[in-house]
C-alpha positions as CSV (number, residue, x, y, z in Angstrom):
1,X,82.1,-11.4,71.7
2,X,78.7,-12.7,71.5
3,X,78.7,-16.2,70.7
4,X,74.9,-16.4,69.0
5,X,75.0,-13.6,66.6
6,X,72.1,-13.3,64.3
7,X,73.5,-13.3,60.3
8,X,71.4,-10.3,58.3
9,X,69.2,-11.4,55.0
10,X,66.2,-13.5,54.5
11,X,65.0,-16.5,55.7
12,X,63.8,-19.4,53.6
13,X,60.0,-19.3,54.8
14,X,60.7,-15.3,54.5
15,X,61.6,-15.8,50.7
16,X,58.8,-17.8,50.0
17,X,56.5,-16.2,51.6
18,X,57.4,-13.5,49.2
19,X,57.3,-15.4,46.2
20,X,53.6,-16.5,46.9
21,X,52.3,-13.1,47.2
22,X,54.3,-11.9,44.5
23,X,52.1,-14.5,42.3
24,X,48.8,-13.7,43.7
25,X,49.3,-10.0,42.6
26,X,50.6,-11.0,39.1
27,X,47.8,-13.5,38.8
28,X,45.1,-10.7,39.9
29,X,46.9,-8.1,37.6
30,X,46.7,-10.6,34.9
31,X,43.0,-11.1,35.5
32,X,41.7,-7.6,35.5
33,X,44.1,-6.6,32.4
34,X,42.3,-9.7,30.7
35,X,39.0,-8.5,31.8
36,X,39.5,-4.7,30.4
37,X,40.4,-5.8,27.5
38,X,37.3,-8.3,27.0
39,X,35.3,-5.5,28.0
40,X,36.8,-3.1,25.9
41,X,37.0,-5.4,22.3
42,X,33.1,-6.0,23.2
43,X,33.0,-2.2,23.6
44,X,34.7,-1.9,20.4
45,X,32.7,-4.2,18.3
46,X,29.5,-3.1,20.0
47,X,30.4,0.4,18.2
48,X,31.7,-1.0,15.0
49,X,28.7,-3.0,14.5
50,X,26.2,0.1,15.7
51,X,28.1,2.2,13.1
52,X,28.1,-0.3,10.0
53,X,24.6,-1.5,10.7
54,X,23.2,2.4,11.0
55,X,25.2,3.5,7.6
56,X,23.8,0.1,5.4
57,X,20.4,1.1,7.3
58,X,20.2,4.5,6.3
59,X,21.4,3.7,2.7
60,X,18.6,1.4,2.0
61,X,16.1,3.2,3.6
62,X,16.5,6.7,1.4
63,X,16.5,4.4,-1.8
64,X,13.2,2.8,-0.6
65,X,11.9,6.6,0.5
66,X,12.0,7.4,-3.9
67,X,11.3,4.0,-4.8
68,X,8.5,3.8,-7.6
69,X,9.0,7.5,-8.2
70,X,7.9,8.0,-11.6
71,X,6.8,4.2,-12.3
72,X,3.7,4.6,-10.1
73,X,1.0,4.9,-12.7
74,X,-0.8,1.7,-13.1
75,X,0.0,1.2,-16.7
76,X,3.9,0.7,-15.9
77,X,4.2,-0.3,-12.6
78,X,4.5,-4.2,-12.5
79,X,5.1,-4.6,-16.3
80,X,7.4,-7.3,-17.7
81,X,10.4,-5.0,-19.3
82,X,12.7,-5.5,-21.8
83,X,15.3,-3.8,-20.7
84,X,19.3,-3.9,-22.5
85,X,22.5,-2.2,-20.7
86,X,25.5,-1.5,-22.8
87,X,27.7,-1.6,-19.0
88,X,26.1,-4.4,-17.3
89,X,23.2,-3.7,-15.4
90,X,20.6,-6.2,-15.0
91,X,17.0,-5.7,-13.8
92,X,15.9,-8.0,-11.5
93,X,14.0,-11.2,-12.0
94,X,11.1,-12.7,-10.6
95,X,8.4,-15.1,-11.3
96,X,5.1,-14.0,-12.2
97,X,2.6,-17.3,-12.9
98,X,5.6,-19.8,-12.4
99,X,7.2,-18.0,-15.3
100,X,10.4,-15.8,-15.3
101,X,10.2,-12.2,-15.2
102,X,11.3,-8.6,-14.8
103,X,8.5,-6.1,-13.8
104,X,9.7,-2.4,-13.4
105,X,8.3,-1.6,-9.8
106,X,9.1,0.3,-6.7
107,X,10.4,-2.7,-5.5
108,X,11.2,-6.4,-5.8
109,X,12.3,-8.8,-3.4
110,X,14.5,-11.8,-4.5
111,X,14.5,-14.1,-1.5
112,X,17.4,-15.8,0.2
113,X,16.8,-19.6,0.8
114,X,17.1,-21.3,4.6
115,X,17.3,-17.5,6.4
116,X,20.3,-16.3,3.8
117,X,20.4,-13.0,2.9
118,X,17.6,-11.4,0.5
119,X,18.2,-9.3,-2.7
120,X,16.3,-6.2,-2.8
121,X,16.1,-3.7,-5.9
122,X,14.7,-0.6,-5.9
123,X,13.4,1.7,-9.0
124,X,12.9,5.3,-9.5
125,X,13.3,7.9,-12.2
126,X,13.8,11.5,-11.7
127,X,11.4,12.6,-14.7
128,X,9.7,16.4,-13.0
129,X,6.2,14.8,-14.2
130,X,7.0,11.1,-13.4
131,X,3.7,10.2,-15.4
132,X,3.2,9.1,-19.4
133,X,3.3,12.1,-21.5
134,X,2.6,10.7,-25.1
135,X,0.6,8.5,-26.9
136,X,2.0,6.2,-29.9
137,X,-0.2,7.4,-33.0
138,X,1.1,4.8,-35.3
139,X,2.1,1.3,-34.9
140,X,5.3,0.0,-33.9
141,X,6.2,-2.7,-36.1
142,X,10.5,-2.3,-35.8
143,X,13.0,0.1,-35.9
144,X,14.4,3.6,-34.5
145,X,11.3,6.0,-35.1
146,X,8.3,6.6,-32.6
147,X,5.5,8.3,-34.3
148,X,3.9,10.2,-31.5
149,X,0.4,11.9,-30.9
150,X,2.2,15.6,-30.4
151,X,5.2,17.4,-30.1
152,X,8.0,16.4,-27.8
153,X,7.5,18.8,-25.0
154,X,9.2,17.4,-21.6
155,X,11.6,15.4,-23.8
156,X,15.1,15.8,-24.2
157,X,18.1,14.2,-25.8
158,X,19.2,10.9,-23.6
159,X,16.0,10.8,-21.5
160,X,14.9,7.4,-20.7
161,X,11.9,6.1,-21.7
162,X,9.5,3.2,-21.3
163,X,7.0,2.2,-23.6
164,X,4.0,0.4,-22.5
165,X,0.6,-1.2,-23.6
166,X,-2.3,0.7,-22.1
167,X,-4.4,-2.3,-21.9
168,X,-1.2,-4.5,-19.7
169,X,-1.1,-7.1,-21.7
170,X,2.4,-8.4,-23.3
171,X,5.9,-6.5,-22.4
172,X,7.2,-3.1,-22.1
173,X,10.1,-1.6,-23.3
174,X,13.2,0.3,-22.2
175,X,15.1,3.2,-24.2
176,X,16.6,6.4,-24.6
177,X,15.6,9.7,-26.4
178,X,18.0,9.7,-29.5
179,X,16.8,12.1,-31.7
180,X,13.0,14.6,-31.8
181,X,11.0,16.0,-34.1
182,X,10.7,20.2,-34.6
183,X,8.4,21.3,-32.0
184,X,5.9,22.5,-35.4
185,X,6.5,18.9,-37.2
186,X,3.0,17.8,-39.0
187,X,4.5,14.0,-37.6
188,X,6.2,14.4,-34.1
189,X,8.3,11.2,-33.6
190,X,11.0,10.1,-31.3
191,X,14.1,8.9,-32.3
192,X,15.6,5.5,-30.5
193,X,18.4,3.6,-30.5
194,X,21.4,5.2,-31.0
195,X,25.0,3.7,-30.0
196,X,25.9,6.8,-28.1
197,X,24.0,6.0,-25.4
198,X,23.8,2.9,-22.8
199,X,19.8,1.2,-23.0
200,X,18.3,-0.5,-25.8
201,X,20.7,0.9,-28.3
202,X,18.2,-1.0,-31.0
203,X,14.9,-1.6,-31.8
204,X,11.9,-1.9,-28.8
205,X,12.4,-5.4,-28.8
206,X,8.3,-6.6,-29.4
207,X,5.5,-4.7,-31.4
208,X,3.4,-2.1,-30.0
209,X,0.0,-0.7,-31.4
210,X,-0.6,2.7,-32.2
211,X,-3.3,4.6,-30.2
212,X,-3.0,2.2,-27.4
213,X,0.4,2.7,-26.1
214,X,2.0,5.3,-23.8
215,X,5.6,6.4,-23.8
216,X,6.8,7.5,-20.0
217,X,9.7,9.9,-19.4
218,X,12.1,8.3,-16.5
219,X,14.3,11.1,-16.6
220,X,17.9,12.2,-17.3
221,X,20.2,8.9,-17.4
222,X,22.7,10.4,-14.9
223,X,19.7,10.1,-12.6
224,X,18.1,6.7,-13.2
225,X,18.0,5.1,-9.9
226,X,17.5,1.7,-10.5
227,X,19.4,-0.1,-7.3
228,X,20.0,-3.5,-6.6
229,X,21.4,-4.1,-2.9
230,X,22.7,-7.1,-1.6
231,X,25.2,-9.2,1.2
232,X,28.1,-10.8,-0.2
233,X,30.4,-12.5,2.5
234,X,30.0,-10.3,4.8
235,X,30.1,-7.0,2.9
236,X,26.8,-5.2,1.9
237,X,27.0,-3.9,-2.0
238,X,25.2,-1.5,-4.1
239,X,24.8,-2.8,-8.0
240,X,23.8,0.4,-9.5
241,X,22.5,2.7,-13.1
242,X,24.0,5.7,-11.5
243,X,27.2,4.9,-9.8
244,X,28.7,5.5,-13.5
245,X,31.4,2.4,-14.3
246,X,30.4,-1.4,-14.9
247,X,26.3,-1.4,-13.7
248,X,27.2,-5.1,-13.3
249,X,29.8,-4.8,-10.4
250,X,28.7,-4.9,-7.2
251,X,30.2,-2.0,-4.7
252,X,31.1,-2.4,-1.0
253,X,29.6,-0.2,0.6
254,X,29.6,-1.7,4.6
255,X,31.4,-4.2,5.6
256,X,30.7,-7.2,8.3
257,X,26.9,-7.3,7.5
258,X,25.9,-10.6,7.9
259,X,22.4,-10.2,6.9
260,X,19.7,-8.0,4.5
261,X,15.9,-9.4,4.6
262,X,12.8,-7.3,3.4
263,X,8.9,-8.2,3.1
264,X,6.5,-6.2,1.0
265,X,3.9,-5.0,3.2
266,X,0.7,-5.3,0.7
267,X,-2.8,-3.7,0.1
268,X,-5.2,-6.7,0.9
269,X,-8.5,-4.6,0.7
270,X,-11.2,-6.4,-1.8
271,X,-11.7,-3.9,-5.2
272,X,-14.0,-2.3,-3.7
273,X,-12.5,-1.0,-0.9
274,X,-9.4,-0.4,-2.4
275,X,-8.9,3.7,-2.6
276,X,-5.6,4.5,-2.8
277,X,-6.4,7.9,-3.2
278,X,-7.0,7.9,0.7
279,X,-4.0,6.2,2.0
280,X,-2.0,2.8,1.2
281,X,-2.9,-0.1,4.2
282,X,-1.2,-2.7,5.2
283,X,-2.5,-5.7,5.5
284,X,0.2,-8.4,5.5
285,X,3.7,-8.8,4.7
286,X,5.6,-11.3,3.0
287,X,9.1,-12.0,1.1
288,X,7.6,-13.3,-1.8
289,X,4.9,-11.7,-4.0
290,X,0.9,-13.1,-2.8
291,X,-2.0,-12.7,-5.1
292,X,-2.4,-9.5,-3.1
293,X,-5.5,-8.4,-5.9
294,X,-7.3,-11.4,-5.9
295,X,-7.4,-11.7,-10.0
296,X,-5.8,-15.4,-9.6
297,X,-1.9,-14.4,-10.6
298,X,0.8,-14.1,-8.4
299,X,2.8,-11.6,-9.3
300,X,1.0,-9.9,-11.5
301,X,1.4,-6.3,-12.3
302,X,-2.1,-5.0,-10.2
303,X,-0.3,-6.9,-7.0
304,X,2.7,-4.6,-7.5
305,X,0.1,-2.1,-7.7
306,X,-1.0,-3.3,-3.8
307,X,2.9,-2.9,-2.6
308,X,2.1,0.3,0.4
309,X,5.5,-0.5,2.1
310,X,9.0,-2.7,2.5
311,X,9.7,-3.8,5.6
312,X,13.5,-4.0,6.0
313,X,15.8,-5.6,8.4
314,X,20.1,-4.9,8.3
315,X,22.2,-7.1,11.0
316,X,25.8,-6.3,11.3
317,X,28.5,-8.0,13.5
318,X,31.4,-6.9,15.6
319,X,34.8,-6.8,13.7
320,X,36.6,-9.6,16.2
321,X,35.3,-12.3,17.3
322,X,35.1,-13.1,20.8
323,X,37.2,-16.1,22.4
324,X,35.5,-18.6,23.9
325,X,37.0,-20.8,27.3
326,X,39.2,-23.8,27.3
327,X,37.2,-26.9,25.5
328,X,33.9,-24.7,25.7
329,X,31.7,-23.4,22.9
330,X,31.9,-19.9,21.9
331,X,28.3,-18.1,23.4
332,X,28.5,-14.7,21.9
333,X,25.5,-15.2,20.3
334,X,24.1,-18.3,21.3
335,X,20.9,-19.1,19.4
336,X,20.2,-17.7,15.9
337,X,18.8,-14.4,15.4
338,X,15.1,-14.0,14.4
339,X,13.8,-10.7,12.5
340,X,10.1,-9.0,12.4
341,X,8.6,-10.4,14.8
342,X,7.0,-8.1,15.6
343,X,2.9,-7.2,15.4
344,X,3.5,-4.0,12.6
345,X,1.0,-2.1,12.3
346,X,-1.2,-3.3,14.8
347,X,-3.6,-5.9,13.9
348,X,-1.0,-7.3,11.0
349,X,0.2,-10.7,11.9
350,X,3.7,-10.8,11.7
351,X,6.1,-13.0,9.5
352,X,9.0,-14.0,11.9
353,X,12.2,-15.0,10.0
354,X,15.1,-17.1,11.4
355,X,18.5,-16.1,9.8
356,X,21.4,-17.7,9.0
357,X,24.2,-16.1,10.5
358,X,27.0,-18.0,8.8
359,X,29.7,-15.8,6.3
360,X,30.2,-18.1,3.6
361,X,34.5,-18.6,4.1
362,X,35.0,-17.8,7.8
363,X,36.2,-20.5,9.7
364,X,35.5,-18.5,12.8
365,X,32.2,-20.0,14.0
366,X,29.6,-17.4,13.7
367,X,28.6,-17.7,17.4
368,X,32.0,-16.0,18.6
369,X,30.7,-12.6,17.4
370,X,28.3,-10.2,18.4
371,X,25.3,-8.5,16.6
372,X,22.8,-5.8,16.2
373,X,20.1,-5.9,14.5
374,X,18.1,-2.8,12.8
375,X,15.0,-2.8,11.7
376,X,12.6,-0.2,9.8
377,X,9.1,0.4,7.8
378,X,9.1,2.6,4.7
379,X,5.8,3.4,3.4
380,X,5.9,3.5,-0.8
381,X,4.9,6.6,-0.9
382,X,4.9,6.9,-4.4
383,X,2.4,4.5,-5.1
384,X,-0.1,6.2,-3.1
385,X,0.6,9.3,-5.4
386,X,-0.3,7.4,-8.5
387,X,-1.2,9.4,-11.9
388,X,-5.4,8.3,-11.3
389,X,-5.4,8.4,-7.4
């Protein structure tokens, strides 16, 4: 019987031994599941913010593709409107000498203060002519009844319409085809103002005189596409004509963009050189309007007339927020983000913007996310194809 026999089982050092490398492989599983799924939420956000960013961008774009189509004669475009919607829509307002107003145009910009996010609003009609059509032949002192210079033709029931001064001086007016005049009428006239339908359900709203105003044809109602985009914590929305509904609610439309900013990119060539008949040209950009004709008011209606492109930015964010280490900042984005800054066209200084990042109500610092940023140029091509070009 052997006196020394060795017992079967583990030793102590054995055991712990065991233990220790039993850690080390938890603590390097730990580590790479950690790091998969850092990579793979930056992945994630990387394609939620690629897909949000590329929708808003694309929405915005097309509007500013038709923008001014049908308000690109010179007589319209830029004119202080009176404009009344029975649902809610508002046209947008700017200032034009220091003093309020709210010019139908292809565009106009309504700038965010300290890098927030802009407001831009886009008009067009749908009218097959897109160009004034009659003439007033008496005055307009009040009331439902346009006494026109000929027949009706072009004009239907519910067509929108704009009257304006030929000479550009004093307002123009919104309204809607109520009733016209037989086709062999000694008088033609145009009937206004009728409760079954949503603008200017009254009179004009101001005086015109006869012989030296034009009525314009906007098109059907259904297809008015005045658009008012914007960012609202975090969510870009459409205020719309055409959506159908309350014109006064804004719609989501993508959400976790941060940002919208746009400059008009303006016609700077002296009178004499400016022929827009052979192409628009840039010659700088900015958010807010610039004496872009040189007749001494800003925002006047000939420097909406200058307007040959918007220069649009989008920036969208990731849906989660990264985490940032113990007791340490979050770095994510680590400096705000700066927009156009880039020479467009060539030889046109540029007009850098830093934005402001920050979603008004989210306590998560806006550093933990990530961004992307789009940016585009859409020529106004409707103003090159004005009425006298």
């Amino acid at each position: 019987m052997l006196a020394n026999k060795r017992v079967a089982g583990f030793s102590l050092v054995e055991l712990m031994v065991s233990i220790v490398i039993g850690l080390l492989a938890v603590m390097f599983a730990t580590r790479i599941m950690t790091d998969s799924e850092n990579t793979k939420r930056g992945a994630l956000g990387g394609s939620d913010s690629m897909q949000n960013g590329m929708m808003a961008m694309f929405s915005i774009s097309a509007d500013a593709e038709q923008a001014g189509f049908g308000l690109n004669d010179p007589i319209l475009s830029g004119c202080d409107t009176i404009f009344k919607d029975s649902k809610g829509y508002q046209l947008a307002t700017t200032k034009r000498g220091g003093v309020d107003v709210t010019p139908l145009a292809s565009a106009v910009i309504e700038p965010g203060v300290d890098g927030k996010p802009d407001r831009l609003t886009m008009y067009a009609g749908s009218a097959p002519g897109g160009t004034g059509t009659m003439r007033l032949e008496g005055n307009y002192i009040g009331g439902t009844q346009l006494a026109v210079d000929r027949a009706p033709y072009g004009f239907a029931l519910g067509d929108v319409i704009v009257v304006a001064p030929e000479n550009g001086e004093g307002k123009c007016a919104l309204a809607q085809v109520a009733g016209l005049s037989d086709p062999s009428a000694d008088e033609p006239s145009v009937a206004i103002g009728s409760t079954a339908y949503r603008f200017n359900t009254g009179a004009l709203g101001r005086n015109f005189e006869g012989s030296a105003s034009r009525v314009f044809n906007l098109g059907r109602e259904s297809s008015l596409s005045f658009h008012t985009w914007s960012v609202q914590d975090g969510v870009l929305r459409l205020r719309a004509t055409n959506l159908g509904g309350d014109g006064g609610a804004a719609h989501a439309v993508a959400d976790n963009i941060v940002s919208l900013k746009a400059q008009y990119g303006f016609d700077t060539r002296t009178e004499a050189d400016f022929e827009p008949e052979q192409g628009m040209q840039v010659g700088e950009w900015s958010a807010e309007m610039i004496d872009a004709d040189g007749d001494g008011v800003t925002g006047g209606p000939g420097d909406y007339q200058r307007l040959a492109a918007l220069r649009i930015a989008v920036v969208a964010r990731a849906k989660t927020p990264e985490r940032a280490a113990a007791g340490a900042a979050c770095t994510a984005q680590p400096e705000a983000m700066k927009v156009f800054g880039s020479e467009q066209p060539h030889g046109v200084e540029a007009s850098e913007v830093t934005l402001d990042l920050a979603v008004e109500g989210d306590s998560v610092d806006w550093r933990c996310y990530r961004y992307r940023a789009f940016e585009t140029i859409v020529p106004l091509r409707n103003m090159g194809w004005r009425p006298t070009a």
